[in-house]
N, C-alpha and C positions, 0 to 999 in steps of 0.2 A: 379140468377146471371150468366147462361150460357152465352156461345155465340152466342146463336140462336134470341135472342132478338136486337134491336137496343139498348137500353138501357145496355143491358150487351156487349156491345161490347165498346161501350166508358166511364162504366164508371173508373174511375181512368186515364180519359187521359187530364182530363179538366185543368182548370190552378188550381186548389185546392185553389181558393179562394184568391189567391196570385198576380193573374194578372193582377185583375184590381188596387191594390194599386201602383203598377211596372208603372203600364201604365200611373196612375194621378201623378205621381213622374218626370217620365221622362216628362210629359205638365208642370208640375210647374216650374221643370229646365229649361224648353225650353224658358217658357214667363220672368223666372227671367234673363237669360242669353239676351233675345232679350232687354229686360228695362234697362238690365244694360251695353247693350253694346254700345245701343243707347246714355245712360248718358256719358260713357266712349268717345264717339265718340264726340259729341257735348261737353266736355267738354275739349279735346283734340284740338278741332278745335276754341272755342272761350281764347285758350292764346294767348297771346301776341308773341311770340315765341315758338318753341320744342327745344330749348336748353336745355343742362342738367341740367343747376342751376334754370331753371325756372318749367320744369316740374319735379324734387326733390323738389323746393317749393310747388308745389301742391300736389304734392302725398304726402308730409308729413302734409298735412291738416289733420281732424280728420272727416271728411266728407267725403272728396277723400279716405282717406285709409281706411277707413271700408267698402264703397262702392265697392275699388278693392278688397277688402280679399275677400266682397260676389261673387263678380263675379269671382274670384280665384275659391272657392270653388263649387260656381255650375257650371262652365265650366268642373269641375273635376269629378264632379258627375250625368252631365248630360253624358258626356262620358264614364265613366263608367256601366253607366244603362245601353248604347244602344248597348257596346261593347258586355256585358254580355247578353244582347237577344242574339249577333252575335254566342257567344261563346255557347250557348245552344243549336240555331238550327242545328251547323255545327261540334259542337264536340261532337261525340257520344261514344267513348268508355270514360268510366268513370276515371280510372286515370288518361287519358290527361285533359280530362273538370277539376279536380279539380287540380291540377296545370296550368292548364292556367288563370284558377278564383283566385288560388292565385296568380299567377304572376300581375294577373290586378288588384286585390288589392292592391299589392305591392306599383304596379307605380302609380295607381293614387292618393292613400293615400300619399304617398311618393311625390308625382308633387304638388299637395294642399298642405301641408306642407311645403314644400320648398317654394310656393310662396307666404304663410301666413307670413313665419318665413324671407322673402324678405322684404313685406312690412312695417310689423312691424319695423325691423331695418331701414326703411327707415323714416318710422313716427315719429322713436324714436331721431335719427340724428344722427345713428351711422355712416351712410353710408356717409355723406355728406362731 
């Protein structure tokens, strides 16, 4: 395991097995966010109006507000994945990288939450 070899000179710098799960995560977010944004769009565009009473009436469908919770949540999650690639390559001393990884846990746990706990009060008719 010297450093005189190719082999001993990378090993322990691979992704430990761990990257390619990160990398099929961040494509699953990607195609769930483009399916659902596409839904969101087209469904946005065939009401009747975007007045408030009208898209409150749709968002409080049980169709419409499960479809927004998901795209709530992978919008949250796919941002977060890509944040945290950003926040590995570029933050190298280690106390900063792990308070900036929790800071971005924070908010994006925190922003998915908020706007699960949105729609639901909105499904429920508390908002209306």
């Amino acid at each position: 395991m010297g450093n005189g070899t190719n082999i001993g000179r990378v090993r322990g710098l691979g992704s430990a097995k761990s990257g390619t799960h990160h990398w099929m995560l961040q494509r699953f977010t990607a195609v769930g966010n483009l399916v659902l944004g596409l839904w969101l769009l087209f469904s946005l565009v065939g009401l009747p109006d975007l007045g408030f009473k009208t898209v409150m009436t749709w968002a409080a469908q049980p169709i419409s507000a499960t479809a927004l919770v998901l795209f709530v949540v992978t919008t949250f999650w796919h941002a977060r994945l890509g944040l945290q690639v950003l926040i590995e390559d570029y933050v190298h001393e280690h106390a900063n990288k792990f308070a900036v990884m929790t800071l971005l846990n924070l908010a994006s746990f925190g922003g998915a939450a908020f706007g699960v706990f949105a729609i639901v009060r909105i499904a429920l008719g508390a908002a209306a």
